[in-house]
Phi, psi and omega in degrees: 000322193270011178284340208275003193269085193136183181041060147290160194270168181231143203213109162310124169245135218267324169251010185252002176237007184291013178232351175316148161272023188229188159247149214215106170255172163227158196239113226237071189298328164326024177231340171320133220279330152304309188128351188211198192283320197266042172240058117269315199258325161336291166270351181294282204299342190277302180303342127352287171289339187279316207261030183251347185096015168260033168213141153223213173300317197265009165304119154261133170246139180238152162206181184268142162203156191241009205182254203287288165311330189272314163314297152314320195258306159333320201277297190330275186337282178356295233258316171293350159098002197251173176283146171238134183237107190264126174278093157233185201228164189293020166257013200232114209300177162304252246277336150267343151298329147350271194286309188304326191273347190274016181262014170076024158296141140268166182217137182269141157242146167258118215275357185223179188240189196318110186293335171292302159292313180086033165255113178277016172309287191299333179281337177294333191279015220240313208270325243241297190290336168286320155320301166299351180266352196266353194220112210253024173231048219226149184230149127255087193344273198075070163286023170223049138206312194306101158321333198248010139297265183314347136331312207297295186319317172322277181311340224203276245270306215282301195281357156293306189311325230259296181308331162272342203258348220357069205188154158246113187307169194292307229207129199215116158278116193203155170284208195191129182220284205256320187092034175261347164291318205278341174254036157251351177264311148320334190243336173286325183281345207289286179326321191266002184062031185283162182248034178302118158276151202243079200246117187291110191243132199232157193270160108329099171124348190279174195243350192314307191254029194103001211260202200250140192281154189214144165279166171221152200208046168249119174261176187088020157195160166081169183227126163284347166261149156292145166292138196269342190282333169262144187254141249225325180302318185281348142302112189320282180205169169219163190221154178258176165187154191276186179280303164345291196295345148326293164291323163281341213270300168355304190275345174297309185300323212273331182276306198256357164281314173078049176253196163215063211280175179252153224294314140347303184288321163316317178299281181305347164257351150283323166294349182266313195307316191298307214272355211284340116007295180258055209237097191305159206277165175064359180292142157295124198200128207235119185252097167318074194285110188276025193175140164290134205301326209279030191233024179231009172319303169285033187206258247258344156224067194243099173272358150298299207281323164324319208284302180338301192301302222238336191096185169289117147249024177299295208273045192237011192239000000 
């Protein structure tokens, strides 16, 4: 199963850019055998630790996760037999706490968030550290430390494109959490001389690139911490984009594509959308989508729950 993890497809899209003067791929990490981008640094980081000896049969492996990455590293474990205890918080939807637990995770929940930040990141990473002290046979992946996240992205996401495109694109989009995609995509171009312009997409509210912390209430992008991986030179620009902009762009892909894409992935296609005016006629131009729709039923194609958040959003489809 875990052979099946990388080499996704990449797919034009033909009707919601078809009169455009570029090309528009989408890159569909949802096919990845969990479902999402992050069964790339899941196992890269876990199969890492086993041949360095920091994992062994009887190693727990912990980590903080609210979603994607708790599910991949669940999946992982599974299939390596070891135990996993994924540390979430009361934001971390039903169905996905589900699937982590029916891949045979246990789950920690953390029930208040940081009293100092008032984040339930740093208490999910704080409930990770007490654990380890409590289990003296114990590993912690720390995809917002750990190299071979963005290593995973290196070895694997930029050069299927590059391999499929028999090309390196004008342009590559992708969202932004831990950054271990967009500099591992980054540092491949940067190392290969490719001239890929490199456009970073962040959530409104996140703190990644500086801006004021805000809630927010799309997971799969933005951050309450800064990222240690990213360097901000091998980026192009980066565009912000609201939760709103989450939710059309999603529902957009979903009426002219027929994709069913993850709430991220919406993001990044609004955001290609913000800038896509000044983007010269004949470019290549490639949008990551990291995850499959069906873990957004209740939220982002939910029209209860749309409506509650945003109001009639029709005329924005």
């Amino acid at each position: 199963m875990l052979s099946l993890i990388g080499a996704t497809p990449l797919i034009q899209l033909t009707q919601i850019y078809k009169d455009s003067p570029f090309r528009v791929f989408a890159k569909l990490e949802g096919f990845n055998p969990s479902g999402s981008i992050k069964d790339r640094p899941a196992l890269k980081m876990i199969k890492q630790a086993m041949e360095k000896g920091e994992i062994g049969p009887n190693t727990v492996v912990i980590e903080s996760s609210s979603g994607n990455l708790g599910i991949g590293l669940a999946q992982v474990c599974q299939y390596f037999g070891l135990r996993f205890i994924c540390v979430v918080d009361p934001k971390t939807t039903k169905q996905n706490l589900n699937i982590i637990k029916v891949y045979g995770a246990e789950i920690e929940m953390i029930s208040e968030p940081d009293p100092e930040t008032k984040e339930y990141l740093p208490a999910r990473i704080k409930r990770v550290q007490a654990l380890m002290e409590k289990f003296s046979d114990s590993f912690w992946p720390n995809q917002y430390m750990n190299e071979y996240n963005p290593r995973a992205h290196y070895d694997g996401t930029f050069s299927e494109i590059v391999g499929e495109l028999k090309e390196a694109p004008n342009y590559l989009f992708g969202a932004v959490s831990t950054c271990g995609t967009i500099m591992g995509c980054a540092h491949y171009i940067h190392d290969q001389g490719l001239e890929t312009k490199l456009i970073a997409v962040d959530a409104e509210g996140s703190v990644i690139f500086g801006g004021e912390k805000k809630a927010r209430l799309v997971p799969g992008m933005g951050a309450s911490i800064k990222s240690k991986f990213l360097k901000e030179n091998l980026l192009n620009e980066y565009v912000l984009v609201t939760d709103l902009d989450c939710v059309i762009g999603c529902r957009r892909l979903l009426k002219t594509e027929a994709i069913l894409a993850g709430g991220s992935s919406g993001a990044v296609l609004m955001a290609f959308d913000k800038i896509k005016d000044r983007i010269p006629a004949g470019s290549t131009c490639v949008l990551i989508f990291a995850d499959r729709g069906e873990r957004y039923l209740d939220t982002i194609y939910s029209d209860e729950w749309v409506t509650q958040h945003f109001g009639n959003i029709e005329r924005f489809l």
